[in-house]
C-alpha positions in Angstrom: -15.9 -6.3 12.7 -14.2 -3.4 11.1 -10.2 -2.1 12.0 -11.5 1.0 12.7 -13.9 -0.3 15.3 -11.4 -2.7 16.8 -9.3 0.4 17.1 -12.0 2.7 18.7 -13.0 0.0 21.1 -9.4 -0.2 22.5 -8.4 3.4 22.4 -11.9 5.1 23.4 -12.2 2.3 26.4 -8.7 2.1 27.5 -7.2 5.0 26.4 -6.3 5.8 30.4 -5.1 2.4 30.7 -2.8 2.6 27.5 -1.6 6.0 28.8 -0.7 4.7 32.0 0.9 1.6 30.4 3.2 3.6 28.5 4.3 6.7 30.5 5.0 4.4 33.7 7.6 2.2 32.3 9.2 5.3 30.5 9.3 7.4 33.2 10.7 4.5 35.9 13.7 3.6 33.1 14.3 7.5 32.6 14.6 8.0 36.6 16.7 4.4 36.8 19.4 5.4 33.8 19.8 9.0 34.5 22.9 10.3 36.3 24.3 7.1 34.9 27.5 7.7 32.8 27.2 6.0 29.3 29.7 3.0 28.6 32.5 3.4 26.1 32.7 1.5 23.0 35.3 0.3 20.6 34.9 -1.4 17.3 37.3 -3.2 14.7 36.6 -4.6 11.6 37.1 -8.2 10.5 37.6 -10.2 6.8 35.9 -13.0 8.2 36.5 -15.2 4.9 38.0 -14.0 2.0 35.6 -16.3 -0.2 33.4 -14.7 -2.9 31.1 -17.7 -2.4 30.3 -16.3 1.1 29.1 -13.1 -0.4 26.9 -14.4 -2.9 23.8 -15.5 -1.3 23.5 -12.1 0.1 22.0 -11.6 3.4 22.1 -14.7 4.0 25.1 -15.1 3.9 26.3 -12.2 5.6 24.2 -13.2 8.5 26.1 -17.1 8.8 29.6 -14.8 8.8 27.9 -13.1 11.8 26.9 -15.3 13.8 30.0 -17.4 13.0 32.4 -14.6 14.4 30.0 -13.8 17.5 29.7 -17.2 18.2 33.7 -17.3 18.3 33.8 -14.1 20.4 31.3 -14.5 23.4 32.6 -18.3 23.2 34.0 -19.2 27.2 37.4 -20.7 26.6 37.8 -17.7 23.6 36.8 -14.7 26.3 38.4 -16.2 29.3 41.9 -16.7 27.6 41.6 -12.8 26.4 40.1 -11.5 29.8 43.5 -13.1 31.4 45.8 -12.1 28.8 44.7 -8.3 28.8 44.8 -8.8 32.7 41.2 -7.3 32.6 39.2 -7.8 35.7 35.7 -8.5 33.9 33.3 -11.2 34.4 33.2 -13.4 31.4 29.1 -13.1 31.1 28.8 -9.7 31.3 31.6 -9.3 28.5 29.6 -11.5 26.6 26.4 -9.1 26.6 28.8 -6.1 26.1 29.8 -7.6 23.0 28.3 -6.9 19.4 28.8 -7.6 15.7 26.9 -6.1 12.5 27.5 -6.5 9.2 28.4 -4.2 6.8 26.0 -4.5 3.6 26.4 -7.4 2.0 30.1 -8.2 2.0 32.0 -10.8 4.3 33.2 -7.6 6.8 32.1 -7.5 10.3 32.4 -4.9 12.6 33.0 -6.2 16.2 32.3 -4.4 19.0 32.8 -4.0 23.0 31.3 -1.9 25.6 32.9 -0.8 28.6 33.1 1.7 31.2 37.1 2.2 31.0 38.0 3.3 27.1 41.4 1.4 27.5 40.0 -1.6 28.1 37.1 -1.4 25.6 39.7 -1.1 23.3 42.1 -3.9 24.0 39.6 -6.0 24.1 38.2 -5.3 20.9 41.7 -5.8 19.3 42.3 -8.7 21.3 39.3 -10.1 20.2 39.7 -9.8 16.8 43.1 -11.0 16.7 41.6 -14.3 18.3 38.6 -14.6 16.4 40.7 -14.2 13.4 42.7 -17.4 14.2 40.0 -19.3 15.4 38.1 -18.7 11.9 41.5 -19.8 9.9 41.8 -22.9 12.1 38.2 -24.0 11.6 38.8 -23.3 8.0 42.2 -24.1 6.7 43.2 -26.2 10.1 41.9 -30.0 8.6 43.2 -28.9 4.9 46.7 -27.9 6.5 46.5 -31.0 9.0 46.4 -33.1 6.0 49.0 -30.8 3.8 51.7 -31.4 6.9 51.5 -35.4 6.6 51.3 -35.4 3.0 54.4 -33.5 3.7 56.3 -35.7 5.9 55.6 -39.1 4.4 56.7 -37.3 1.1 60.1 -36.5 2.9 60.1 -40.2 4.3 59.7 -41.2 0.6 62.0 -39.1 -0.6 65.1 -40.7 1.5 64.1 -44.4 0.4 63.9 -43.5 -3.1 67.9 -42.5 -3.7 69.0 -45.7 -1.6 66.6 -48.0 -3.9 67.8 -46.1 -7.3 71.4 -47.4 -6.5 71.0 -50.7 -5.9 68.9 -50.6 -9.1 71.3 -49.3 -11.1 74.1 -51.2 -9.4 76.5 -52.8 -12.1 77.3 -55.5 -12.8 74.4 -56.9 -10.9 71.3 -54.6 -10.9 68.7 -55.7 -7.8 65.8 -56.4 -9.8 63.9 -56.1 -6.1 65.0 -52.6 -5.1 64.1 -51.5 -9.2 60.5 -52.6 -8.6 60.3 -50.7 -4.9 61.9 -47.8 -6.7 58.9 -47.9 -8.8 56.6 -48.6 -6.1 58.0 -45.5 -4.5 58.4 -43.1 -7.2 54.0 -43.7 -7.9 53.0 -43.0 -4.4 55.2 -39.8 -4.5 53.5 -38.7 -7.5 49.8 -39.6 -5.9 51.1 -37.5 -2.8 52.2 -34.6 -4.6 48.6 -34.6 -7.2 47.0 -34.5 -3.5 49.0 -31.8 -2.1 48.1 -30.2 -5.3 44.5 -30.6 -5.0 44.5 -29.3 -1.0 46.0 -26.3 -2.0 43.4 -25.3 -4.3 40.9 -26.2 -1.4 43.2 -24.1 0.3 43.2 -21.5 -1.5 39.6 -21.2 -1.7 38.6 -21.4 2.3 39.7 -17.9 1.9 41.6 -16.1 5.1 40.2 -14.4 7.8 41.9 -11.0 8.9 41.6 -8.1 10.5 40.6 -5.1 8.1 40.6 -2.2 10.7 42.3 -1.9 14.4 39.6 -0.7 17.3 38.8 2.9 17.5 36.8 4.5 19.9 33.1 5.2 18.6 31.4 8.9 19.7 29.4 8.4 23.1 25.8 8.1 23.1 23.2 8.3 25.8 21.0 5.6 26.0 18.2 6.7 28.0 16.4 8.3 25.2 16.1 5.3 23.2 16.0 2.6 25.9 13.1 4.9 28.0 11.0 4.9 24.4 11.6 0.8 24.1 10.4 0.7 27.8 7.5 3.0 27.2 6.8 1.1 23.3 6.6 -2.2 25.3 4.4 -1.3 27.8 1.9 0.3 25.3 2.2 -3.0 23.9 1.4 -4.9 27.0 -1.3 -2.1 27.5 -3.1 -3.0 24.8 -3.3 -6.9 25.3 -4.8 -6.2 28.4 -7.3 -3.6 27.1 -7.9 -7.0 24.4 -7.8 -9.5 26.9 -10.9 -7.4 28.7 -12.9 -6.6 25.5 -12.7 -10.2 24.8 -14.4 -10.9 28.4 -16.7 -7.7 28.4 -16.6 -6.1 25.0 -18.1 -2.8 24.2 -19.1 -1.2 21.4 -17.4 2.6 20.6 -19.3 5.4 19.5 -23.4 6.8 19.3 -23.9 6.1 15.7 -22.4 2.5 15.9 -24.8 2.1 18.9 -27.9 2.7 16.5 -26.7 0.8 13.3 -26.7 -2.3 16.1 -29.8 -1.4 17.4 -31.3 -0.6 13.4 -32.6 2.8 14.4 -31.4 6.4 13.9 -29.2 8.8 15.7 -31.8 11.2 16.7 -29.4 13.9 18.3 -27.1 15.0 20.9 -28.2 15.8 24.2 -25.5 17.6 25.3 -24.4 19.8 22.5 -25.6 23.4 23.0 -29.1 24.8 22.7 -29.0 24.1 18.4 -28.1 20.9 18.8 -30.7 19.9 21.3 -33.7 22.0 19.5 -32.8 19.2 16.3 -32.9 16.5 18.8 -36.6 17.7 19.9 -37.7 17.9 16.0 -36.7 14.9 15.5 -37.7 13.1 18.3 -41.3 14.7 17.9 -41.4 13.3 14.2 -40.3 9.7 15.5 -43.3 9.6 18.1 -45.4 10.9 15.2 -44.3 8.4 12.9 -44.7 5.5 15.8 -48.6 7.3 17.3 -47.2 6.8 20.8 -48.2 9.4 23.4 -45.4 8.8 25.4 -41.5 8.6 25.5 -39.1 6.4 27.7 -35.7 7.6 28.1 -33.4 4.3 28.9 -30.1 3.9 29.8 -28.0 1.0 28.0 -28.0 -0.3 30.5 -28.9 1.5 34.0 -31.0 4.3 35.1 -29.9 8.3 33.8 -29.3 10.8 35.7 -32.4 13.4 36.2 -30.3 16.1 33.8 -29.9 14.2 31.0 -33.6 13.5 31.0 -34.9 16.9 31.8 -32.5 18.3 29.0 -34.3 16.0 26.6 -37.5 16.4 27.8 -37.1 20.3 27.3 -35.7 19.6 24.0 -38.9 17.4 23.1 -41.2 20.2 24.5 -40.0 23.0 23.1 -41.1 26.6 24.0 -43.9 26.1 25.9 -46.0 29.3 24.6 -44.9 31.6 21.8 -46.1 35.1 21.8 -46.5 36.8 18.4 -47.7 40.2 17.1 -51.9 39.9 15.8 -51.9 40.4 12.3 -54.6 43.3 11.5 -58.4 41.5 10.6 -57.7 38.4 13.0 -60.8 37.9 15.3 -60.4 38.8 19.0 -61.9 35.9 21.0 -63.3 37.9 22.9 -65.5 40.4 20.9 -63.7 43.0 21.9 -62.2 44.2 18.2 -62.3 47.8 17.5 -65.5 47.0 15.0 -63.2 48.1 12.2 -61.4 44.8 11.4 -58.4 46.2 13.8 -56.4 44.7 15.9 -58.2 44.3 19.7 -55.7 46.8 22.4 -53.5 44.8 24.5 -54.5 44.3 28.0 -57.8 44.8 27.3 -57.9 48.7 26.6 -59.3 50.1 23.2 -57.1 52.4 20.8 -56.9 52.0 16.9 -53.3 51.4 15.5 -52.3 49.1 18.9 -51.2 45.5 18.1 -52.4 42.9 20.5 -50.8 39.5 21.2 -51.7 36.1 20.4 -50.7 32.7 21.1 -48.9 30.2 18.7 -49.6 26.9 19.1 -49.2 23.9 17.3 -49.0 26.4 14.0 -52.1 28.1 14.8 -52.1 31.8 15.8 -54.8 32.1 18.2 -55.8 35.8 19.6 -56.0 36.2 23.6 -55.4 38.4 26.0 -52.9 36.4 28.2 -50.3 33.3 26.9 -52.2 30.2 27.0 -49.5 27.1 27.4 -49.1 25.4 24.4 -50.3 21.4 24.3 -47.5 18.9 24.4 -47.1 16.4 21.8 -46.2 13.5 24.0 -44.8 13.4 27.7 -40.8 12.0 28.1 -40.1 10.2 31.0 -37.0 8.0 32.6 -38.3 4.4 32.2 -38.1 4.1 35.9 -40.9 6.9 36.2 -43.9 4.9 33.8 -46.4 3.1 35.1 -46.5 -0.7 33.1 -50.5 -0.2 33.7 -50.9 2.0 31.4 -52.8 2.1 28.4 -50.5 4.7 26.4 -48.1 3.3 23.8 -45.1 4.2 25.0 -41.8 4.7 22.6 -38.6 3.8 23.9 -35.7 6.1 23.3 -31.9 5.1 23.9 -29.2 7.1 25.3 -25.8 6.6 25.5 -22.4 7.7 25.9 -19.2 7.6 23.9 -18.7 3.6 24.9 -21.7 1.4 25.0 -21.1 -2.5 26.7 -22.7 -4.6 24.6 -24.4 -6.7 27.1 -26.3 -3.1 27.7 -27.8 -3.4 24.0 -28.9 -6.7 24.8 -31.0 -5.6 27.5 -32.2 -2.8 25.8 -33.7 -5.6 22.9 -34.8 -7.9 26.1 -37.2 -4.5 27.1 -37.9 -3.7 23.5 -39.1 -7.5 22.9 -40.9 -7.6 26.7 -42.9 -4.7 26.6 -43.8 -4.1 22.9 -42.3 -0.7 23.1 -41.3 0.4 19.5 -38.0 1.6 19.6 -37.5 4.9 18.2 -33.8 6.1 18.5 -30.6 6.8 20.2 -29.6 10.0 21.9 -26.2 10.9 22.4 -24.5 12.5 24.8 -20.8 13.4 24.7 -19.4 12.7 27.7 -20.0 9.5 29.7 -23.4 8.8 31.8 -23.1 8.4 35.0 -26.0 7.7 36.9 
């Protein structure tokens, strides 16, 4: 099956449902937000790490640093310590929704925001927040290194106080301690290990990088949201339209469109029944050279499926029948079939009379000009009925002739075939009509 036809059968079937689908949820969030004053919103900017490493894988990256700091800043203890200290009365999980964080291209700087209905308080909580999402990045970074920097620290000191006690009972004269020379030693090597470590945690230090903040909160310009949140509303109930116009061609599909009708069916689109007066004198040419073609001397108009209404099968019976009688103007040396001439290869008078120079009229029919005094009806090519009106007793071959709307089920091409294979009927063609066939 073709895109296109996928996307005919779900816009031409459903395009009331899809309609519906979208303006309902638009216009319901448009009524529901409006008179509604939009929140304020303040934003700061955070050095979440200082590390070029962090950078470097890109977006990647950038998106661990974001989640990192908005993990940290919707955290409970984190929000519940700042709601207290800026002595804001706020619920804790609606803080949490109100809070954001984007980067800002590829580097390791966040912007943090808050949304509230006071402008104060959106911005003391964004600069409190900061200020303690700041520390709690440094202490998950640098906290372990610096833990182990302050007891390298202390049992240097503790060191450091043995040693000068030891070195003089070393170096005691005239009677050096041989005991206290070898603990001095002891002593001096585990304060040069201590110190190479210290050393070494530095640079690890050093290269955690330090988490500040880059930019204090500022309020951001107000913006309504009911445009944009009334368009996501409407977007996601087109969506959910068109799973349900899915959902139901998958149970009962159709098929969109005349001409994909008769490329199922493997006959042509004879015409439209319902396209002005040209339109339906090609739709009687050509169905007058498909009953030709067949020999039938009849024509059954079917629905697909279901009986049609008695216009649509009078308009295409006109259509098939064409102008009944045709009057014309004699040409002069035609034979009146009457004798009545004028005995110099004239034209007969009209109504009978006699007069030289007078045209008479004569009767086209089925290409012949034939001289008469009155119209004589012309002799149909084949009679078109609505399936419902032959007779199965008959002897006529009767051709069987489509017609649907814009959307066909395809269960009603199916019975169509069932007739076709049934009866015999040859199948001559689909008619179209515009608008859909309600019988």
């Amino acid at each position: 099956m073709e895109i296109d036809e996928v996307a005919a059968r779900v816009v031409r079937s459903y395009w009331a449902l899809l309609l519906v689908m979208t303006l309902l949820p638009l216009v319901l969030v448009g009524l529901a937000m409006s008179g509604r004053e939009p929140p304020y919103t303040a934003a700061t900017r955070l050095q979440a790490s200082s590390r070029a490493t962090d950078a470097a894988p890109g977006d990647a990256g950038v998106s661990i640093v974001v989640s990192q700091v908005k993990a940290f800043a919707t955290s409970e203890n984190l929000l519940s310590g700042v709601l207290r200290q800026q002595h804001a009365d706020r619920s804790t999980v609606k803080t949490a929704k109100a809070i954001g964080v984007t980067g800002l291209g590829t580097s390791t700087v966040v912007e943090l925001s808050v949304k509230d209905r006071d402008p104060g308080v959106a911005r003391r909580l964004a600069d409190a927040l900061g200020a303690a999402v700041v520390k709690e990045i440094n202490e998950s970074n640098q906290g372990a290194i610096r833990q182990q920097m302050d007891d390298i620290d202390k049992r240097v000191r503790t060191l450091e106080k043995r040693l000068g006690p030891l070195s003089r009972r070393a170096g005691a004269q005239p009677n050096p301690d041989i005991g206290a020379a070898n603990e001095r030693e002891r002593v001096q090597a585990e304060l040069t290990d201590l110190r190479s470590n210290r050393s070494d945690l530095q640079t690890q230090l050093s290269s955690a990088g330090t988490a500040s903040v880059v930019q204090p909160a500022v309020l951001a310009p107000r913006t309504n949201p009911v445009v944009m949140t009334a368009a996501i509303a409407g977007l996601v109930g087109l969506v959910g339209g068109i799973l349900i116009a899915v959902v139901t061609e998958t149970a009962r599909p159709t098929i969109p469109g005349q001409r994909r009708v008769a490329r199922r069916l493997g006959v042509p689109l004879l015409g439209w029944a319902d396209r002005g007066p040209e339109q339906l004198a090609d739709l009687g040419r050509r169905v007058r050279l498909a009953v030709k073609k067949e020999g039938v001397g009849r024509v059954a108009l079917v629905g697909a499926p279901g009986p049609l209404p008695a216009g649509v099968v009078s308009s295409v019976a006109s259509a098939v029948y064409g102008d009944g009688t045709k009057v014309v103007t004699a040409r002069p040396g035609d034979d009146a079939p009457d004798g009545e001439g004028d005995g110099e290869g004239g034209p007969a008078p009209a109504g009978g009379g006699s007069g030289k120079g007078k045209s008479s009229t004569s009767v086209v029919r089925a290409g012949t000009a034939v001289m008469a005094k009155k119209a004589v009806p012309a002799l149909r090519l084949c009679q078109v009925h609505a399936f419902e009106e032959i007779d199965p007793g008959s002897d006529d071959v009767v051709g069987v002739v489509v017609v649907v709307g814009p959307v066909t089920r395809a269960a009603g091409l199916e019975t169509i075939r069932d007739l076709v294979a049934a009866s015999g009927w040859p199948l001559l063609g689909v008619v179209g009509a515009a608008r859909k066939i309600k019988g």
